[in-house]
N, C-alpha and C positions, 0 to 999 in steps of 0.2 A: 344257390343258383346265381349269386351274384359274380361268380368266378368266371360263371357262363359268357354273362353279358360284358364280363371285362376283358376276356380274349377276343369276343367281338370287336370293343373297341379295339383293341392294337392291330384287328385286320383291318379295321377300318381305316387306320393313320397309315399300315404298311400297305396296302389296295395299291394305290394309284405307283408306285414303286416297283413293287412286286409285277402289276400285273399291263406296268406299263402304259400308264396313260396319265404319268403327270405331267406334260407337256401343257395339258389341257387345264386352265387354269379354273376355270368354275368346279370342274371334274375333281380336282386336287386338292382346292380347298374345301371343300363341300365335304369329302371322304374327313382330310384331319380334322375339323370341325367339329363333326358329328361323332366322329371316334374319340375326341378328347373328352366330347360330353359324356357318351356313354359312358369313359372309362372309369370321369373323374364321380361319376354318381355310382358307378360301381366299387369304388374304393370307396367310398365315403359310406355306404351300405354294409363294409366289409370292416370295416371301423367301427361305425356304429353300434350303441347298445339300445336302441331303441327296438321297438316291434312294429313300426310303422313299415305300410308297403308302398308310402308317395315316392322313391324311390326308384321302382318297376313301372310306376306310371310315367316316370319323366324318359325314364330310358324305352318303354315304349309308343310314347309319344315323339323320341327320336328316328325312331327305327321306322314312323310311321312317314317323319320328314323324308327320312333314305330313302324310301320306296317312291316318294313324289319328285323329291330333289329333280333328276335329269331331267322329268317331263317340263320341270316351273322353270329352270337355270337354262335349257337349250343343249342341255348334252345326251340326250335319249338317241342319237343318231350314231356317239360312239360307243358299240355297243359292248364292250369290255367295263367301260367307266360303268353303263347304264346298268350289266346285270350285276354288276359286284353290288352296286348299291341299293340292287333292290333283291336280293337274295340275301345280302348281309342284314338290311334292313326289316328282311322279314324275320331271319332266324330271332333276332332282335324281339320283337312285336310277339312269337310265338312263345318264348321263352319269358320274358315280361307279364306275360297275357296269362301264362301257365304260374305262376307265383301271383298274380293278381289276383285270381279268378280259383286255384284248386288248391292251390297245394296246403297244407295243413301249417298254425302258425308255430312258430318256432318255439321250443321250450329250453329254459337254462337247464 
C-alpha cells in the first residue's frame, strides 16, 4: 500500500501546478510540504525491512494535517487549493487507516 500513499504524495507536490493555485503561497507550500512528507515516508516504507506500521501512522497523521491545512492557514475560501487538499488528504487517512487498522501483516 505504500505505492498508494507515494502517488499521493507526488499529487500532492504536482496539486498547486497542475490544478493552478500556486500563486497562492500558504496553498503552495502547504501542498509540497505535506507531499514531500508523505512521499519521503513512503519510500522509506518501500525500503525498509522492518514490519513496523509507524510509518502509515505518520503519513496518516499527514493526510489528517491536509484535511485541516486550508481551514488553520486561511486558504478554505480558494476552493480548488481547499478540495485538492482535503480529498488528497483523505484518500491519504483512508488508505493509512486501512494498513493500520486491517490489513494482514506482511510475510517474507
Amino acid at each position: 500500500m505504500f505505492w498508494i500513499t507515494g502517488v499521493l504524495g507526488i499529487a500532492f507536490i504536482a496539486a498547486p501546478f497542475v490544478l493552478g493555485y500556486s500563486t497562492n503561497t500558504n496553498a503552495l507550500w502547504s501542498s509540497i510540504i505535506l507531499g514531500v512528507v508523505i512521499l519521503l515516508v513512503s519510500l522509506y516504507k518501500a525500503i525498509a525491512q522492518d514490519k513496523g506500521k509507524w510509518e502509515y501512522w505518520v503519513d496518516g497523521l499527514a493526510g489528517l494535517v491536509a484535511i485541516a491545512i486550508p481551514f488553520a492557514l486561511g486558504f478554505s475560501t480558494l476552493a480548488t487549493a481547499m478540495w485538492a487538499c482535503v480529498v488528497l488528504g483523505a484518500l491519504v487517512v483512508i488508505f493509512s487507516g486501512y494498513e493500520v487498522f486491517f490489513a494482514e501483516p506482511e510475510t517474507p
